[in-house]
C-alpha positions as CSV (number, residue, x, y, z in Angstrom):
1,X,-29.3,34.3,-61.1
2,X,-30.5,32.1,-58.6
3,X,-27.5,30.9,-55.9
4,X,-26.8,27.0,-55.3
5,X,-25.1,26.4,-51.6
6,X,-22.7,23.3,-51.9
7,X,-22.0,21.3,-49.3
8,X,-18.9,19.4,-49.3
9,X,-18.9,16.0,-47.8
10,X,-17.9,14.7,-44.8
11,X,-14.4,14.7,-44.0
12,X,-13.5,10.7,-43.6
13,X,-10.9,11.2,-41.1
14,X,-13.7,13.6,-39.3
15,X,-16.5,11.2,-39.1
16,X,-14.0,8.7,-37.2
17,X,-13.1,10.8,-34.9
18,X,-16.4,11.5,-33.9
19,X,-17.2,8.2,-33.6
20,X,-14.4,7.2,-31.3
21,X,-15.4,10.2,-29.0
22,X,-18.9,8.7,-28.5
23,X,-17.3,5.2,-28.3
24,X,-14.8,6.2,-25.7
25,X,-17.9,8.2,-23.7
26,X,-20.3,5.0,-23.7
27,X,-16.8,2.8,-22.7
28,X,-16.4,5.4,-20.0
29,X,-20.6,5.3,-18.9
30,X,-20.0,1.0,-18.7
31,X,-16.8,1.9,-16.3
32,X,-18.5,4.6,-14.2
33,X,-21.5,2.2,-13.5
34,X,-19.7,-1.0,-13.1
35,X,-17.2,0.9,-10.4
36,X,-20.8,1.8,-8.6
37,X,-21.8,-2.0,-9.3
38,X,-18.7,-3.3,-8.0
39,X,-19.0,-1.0,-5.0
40,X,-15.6,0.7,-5.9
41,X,-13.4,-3.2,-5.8
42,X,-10.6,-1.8,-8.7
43,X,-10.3,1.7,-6.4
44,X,-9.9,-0.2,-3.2
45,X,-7.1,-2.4,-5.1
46,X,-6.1,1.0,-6.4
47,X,-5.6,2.1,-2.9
48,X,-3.0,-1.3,-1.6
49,X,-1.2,-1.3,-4.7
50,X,-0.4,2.6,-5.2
51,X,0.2,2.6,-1.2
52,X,3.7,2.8,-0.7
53,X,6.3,5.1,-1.6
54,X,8.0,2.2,-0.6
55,X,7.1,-0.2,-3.4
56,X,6.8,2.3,-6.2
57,X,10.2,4.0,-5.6
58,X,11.5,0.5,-4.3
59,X,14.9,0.5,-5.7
60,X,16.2,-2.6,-8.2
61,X,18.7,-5.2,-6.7
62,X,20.9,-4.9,-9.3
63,X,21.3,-1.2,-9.0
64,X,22.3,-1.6,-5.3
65,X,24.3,-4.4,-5.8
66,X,26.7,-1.8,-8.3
67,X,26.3,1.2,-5.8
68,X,26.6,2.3,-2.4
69,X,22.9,2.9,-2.1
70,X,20.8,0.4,0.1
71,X,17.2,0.9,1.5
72,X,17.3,2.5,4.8
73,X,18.3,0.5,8.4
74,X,15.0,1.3,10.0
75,X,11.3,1.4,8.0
76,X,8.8,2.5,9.8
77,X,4.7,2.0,8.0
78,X,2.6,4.8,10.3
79,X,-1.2,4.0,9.7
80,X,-3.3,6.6,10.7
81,X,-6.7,5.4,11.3
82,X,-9.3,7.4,10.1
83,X,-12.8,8.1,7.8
84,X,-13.0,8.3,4.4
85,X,-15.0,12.1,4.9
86,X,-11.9,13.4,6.9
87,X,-10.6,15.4,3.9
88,X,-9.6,18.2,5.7
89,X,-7.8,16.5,7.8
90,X,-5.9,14.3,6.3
91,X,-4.9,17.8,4.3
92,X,-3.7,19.4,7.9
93,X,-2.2,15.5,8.7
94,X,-0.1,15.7,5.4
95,X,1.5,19.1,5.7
96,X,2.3,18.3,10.2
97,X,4.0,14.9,9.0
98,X,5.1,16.5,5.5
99,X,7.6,19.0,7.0
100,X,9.4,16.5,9.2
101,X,12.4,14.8,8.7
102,X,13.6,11.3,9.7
103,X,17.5,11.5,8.8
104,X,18.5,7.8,8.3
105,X,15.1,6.0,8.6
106,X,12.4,5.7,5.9
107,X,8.2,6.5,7.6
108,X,5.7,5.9,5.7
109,X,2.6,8.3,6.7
110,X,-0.8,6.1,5.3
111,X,-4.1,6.9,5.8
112,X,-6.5,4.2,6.5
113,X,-10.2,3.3,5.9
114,X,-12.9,0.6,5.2
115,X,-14.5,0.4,2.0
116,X,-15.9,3.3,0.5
117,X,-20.0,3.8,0.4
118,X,-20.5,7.4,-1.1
119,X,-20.3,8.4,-4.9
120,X,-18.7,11.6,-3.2
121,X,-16.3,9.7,-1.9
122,X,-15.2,7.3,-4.9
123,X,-14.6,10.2,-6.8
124,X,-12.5,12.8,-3.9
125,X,-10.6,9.6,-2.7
126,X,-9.3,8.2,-6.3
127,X,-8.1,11.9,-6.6
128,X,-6.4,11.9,-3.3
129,X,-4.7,8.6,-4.3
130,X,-3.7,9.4,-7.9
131,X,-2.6,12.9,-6.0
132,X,-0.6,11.8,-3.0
133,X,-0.4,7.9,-3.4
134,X,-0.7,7.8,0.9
135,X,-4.3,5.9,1.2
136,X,-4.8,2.6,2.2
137,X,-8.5,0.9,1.7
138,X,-9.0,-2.0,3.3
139,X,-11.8,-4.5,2.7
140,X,-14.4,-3.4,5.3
141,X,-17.3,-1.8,6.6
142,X,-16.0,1.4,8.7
143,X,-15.9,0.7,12.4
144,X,-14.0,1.1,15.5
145,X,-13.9,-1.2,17.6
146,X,-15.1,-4.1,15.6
147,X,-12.4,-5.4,13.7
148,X,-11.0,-2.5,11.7
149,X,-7.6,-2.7,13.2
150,X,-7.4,-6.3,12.6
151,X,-8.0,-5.9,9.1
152,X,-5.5,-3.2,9.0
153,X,-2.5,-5.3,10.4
154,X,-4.0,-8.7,8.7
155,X,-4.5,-6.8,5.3
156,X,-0.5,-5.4,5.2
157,X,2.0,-9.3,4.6
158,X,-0.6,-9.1,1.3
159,X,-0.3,-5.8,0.5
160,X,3.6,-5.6,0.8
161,X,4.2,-8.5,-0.5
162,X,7.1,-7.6,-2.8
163,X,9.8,-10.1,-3.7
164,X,12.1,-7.6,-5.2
165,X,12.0,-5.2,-2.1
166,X,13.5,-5.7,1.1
167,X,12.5,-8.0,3.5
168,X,10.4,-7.0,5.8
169,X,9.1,-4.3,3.7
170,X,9.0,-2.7,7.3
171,X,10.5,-3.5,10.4
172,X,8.0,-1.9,12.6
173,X,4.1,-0.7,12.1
174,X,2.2,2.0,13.9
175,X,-1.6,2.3,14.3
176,X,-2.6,6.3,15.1
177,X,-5.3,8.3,16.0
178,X,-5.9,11.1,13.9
179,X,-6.0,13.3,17.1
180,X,-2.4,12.1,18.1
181,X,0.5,14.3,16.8
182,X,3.9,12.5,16.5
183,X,7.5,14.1,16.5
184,X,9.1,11.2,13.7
185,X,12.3,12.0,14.8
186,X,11.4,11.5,18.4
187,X,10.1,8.5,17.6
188,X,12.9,7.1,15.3
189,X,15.5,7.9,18.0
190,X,13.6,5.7,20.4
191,X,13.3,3.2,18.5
192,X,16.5,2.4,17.2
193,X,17.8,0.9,20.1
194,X,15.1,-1.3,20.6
195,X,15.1,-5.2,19.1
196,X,13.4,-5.3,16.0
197,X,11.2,-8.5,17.0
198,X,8.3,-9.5,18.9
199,X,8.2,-6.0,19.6
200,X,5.2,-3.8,20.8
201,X,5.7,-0.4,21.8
202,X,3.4,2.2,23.0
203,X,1.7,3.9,26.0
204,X,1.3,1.6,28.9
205,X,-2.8,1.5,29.8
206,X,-3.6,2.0,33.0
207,X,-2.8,5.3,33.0
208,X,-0.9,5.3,36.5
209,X,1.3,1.9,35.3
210,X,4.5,1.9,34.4
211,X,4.8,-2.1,33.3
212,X,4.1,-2.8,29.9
213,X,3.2,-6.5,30.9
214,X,0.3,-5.6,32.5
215,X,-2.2,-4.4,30.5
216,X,-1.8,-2.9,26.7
217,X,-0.8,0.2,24.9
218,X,-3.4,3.1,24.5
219,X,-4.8,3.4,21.0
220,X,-3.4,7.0,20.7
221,X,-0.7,5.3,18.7
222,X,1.4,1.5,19.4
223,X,3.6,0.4,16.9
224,X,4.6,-3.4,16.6
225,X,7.5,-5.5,14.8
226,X,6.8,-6.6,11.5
227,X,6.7,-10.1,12.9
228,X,4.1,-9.8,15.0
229,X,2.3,-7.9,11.8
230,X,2.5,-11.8,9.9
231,X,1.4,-13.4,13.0
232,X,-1.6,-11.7,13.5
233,X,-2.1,-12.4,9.7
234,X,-1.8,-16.2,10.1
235,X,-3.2,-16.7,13.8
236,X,-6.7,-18.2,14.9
237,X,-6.3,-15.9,18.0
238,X,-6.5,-12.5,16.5
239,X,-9.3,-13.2,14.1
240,X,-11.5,-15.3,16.5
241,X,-11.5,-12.1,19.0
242,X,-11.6,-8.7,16.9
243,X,-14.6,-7.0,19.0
244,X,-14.2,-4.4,21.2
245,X,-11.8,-1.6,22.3
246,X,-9.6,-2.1,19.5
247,X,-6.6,-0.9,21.9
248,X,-7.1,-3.2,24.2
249,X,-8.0,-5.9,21.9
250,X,-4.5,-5.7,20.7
251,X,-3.1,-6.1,23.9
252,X,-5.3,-9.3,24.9
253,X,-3.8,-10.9,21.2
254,X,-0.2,-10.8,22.4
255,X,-1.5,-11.8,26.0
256,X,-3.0,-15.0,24.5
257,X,-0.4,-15.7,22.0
258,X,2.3,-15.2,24.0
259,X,4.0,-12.6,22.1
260,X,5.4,-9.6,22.5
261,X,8.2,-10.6,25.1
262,X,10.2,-7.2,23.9
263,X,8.0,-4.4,25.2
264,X,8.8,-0.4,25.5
265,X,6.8,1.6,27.8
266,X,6.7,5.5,25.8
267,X,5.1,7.4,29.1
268,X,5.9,9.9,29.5
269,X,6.8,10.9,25.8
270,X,3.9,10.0,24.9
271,X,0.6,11.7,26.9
272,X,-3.1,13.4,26.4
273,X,-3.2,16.9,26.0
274,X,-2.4,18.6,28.9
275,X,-6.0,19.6,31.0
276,X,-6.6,21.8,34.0
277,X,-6.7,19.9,36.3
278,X,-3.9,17.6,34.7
279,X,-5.0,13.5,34.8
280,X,-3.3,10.6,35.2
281,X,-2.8,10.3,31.4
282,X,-1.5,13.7,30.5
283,X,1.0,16.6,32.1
284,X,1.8,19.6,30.4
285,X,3.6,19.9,26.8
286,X,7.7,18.7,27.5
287,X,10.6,19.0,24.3
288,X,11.4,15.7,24.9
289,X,8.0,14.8,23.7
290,X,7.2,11.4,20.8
291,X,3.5,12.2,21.1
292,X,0.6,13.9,22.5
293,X,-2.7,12.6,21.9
294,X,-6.8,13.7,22.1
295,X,-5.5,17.0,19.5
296,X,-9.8,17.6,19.0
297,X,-9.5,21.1,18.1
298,X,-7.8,23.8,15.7
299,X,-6.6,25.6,19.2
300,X,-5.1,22.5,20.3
301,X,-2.9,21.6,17.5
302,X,-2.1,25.4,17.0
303,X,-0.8,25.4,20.5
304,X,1.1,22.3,20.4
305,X,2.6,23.1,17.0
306,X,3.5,26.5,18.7
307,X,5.2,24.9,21.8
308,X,7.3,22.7,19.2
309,X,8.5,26.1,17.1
310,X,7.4,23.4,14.0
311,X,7.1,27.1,12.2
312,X,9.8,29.1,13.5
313,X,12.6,28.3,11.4
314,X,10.7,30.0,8.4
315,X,12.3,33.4,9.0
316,X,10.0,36.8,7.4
317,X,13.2,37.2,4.7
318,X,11.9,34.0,3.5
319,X,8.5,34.7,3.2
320,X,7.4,35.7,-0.6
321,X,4.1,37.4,-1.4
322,X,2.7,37.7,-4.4
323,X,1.8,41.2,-6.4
């Protein structure tokens, strides 16, 4: 007897499913290539919205007008400055300023970079973002000393602009290298006797001075009041001079603007890695320390991390291994 194969038909339900598969993968195609097209805008948007802690854990009015809970008396935004390639280390960056505390203050570590150019990078960054919610992309072409830092502090009134939040989202903003380690704690405690307007606080420049009228702060890291942050927003004086050494840059802004009348000198918390012989910038590691700066090597940060006992607290009881 000769066998007949049946097929049965196509399951309706089936057949759409399929079809919103391949729908959803040619929707997906049209997004991958108008991101490229677009040279990344919706991740760069991505990157100032999904910025802050702050703003995404901001708590609502009504809830602190019914409680006891209030933002925190000091905010501190701390912008490091840095590439979009440094993935490592912004990984190392994360865990140094990840296992600090800042009892009674709110900092907000951010990374910071111009516009991204690599397909590499579009697709490493969104994951660091969705990830850790600590980049910041502002709308630029990567650079120095040729405006980046203006972009940065012009770029932040716009990107914290949050009616519901406090106001100022923060009273104080640092710019740091990503060779300068900070002690937060350090740094808060020096900070919160200080006025909280027309401020700008940092590492007197030259190295010998001890007047913070003179000259500027050193770019290892200078933090500023969140006024001066809206000023250099709104003023023809900042965005008319942006070239050159960004530091010093800064410094001639608040020389020509007339700002900054409430000034803190750092030195000597703040110094360059000790060298032999020692310079006019640096001496060696001290506990009193709020930063040390020009951290280019693994051997550098190991030692200052070791001088600090940032690890010694973990006890062997406490370390677990697995099978």
């Amino acid at each position: 007897m000769k066998t007949i194969t049946r097929y049965d038909r196509p399951n309706p339900s089936a057949k759409l499913s399929i079809t919103l598969s391949l729908l959803f993968f040619v929707v997906f195609l049209f997004i991958w290539f108008s991101i490229n097209e677009v040279q990344f805008e919706a991740l760069r948007k991505l990157g100032q919205s999904a910025v802050s802690n702050f703003q995404s854990q901001s708590i609502d009015k009504s809830f602190i007008e019914n409680s006891t809970l209030s933002p925190p008396d000091l905010r501190v935004l701390f912008g490091i400055l840095t590439l979009p390639d440094q993935y490592q280390r912004r990984h190392f960056l994360r865990q140094v300023y990840g296992t600090q505390s800042t009892l009674g203050a709110q900092v907000d570590v951010k990374f910071v970079f111009c516009n991204l150019t690599k397909e590499n990078q579009r697709v490493l960054v969104a994951l660091e973002i969705m990830r850790y919610n600590d980049i910041i992309i502002l709308n630029c072409e990567e650079n120095m000393n040729k405006g980046k830092t203006y972009t940065y502090f012009s770029s932040l009134p716009e990107i914290f602009d949050d009616r519901e939040g406090p106001n100022p989202p923060y009273h104080y903003v640092m710019k740091a290298d990503d060779d300068s380690y900070f002690r937060l704690d350090n740094l808060i405690a020096s900070l919160k006797p200080l006025p909280r307007e027309d401020l700008y606080y940092g590492f007197v420049i030259p190295c010998s001075s001890m007047n913070p009228f003179v000259n500027y702060m050193s770019g290892m890291g200078y933090l500023i009041s969140w006024d001066l942050v809206e000023w250099i927003g709104t003023s023809e004086i900042p965005k008319n001079h942006t070239a050159g050494p960004e530091d010093k840059v800064t410094g001639e802004w608040m020389r020509k603007g007339q700002r900054a009348k409430n000034r803190h000198n750092a030195k000597w918390s703040m110094y360059n890695y000790p060298t032999i012989p020692n310079t006019a910038c640096t001496h060696e590691l001290w506990p009193d320390t709020i930063a040390v700066h020009l951290l280019k090597n693994q051997e550098k940060w190991i030692n200052t991390l070791k001088y600090f006992n940032v690890t010694n607290n973990l006890q062997p009881s406490k370390l677990y291994h697995l099978p």
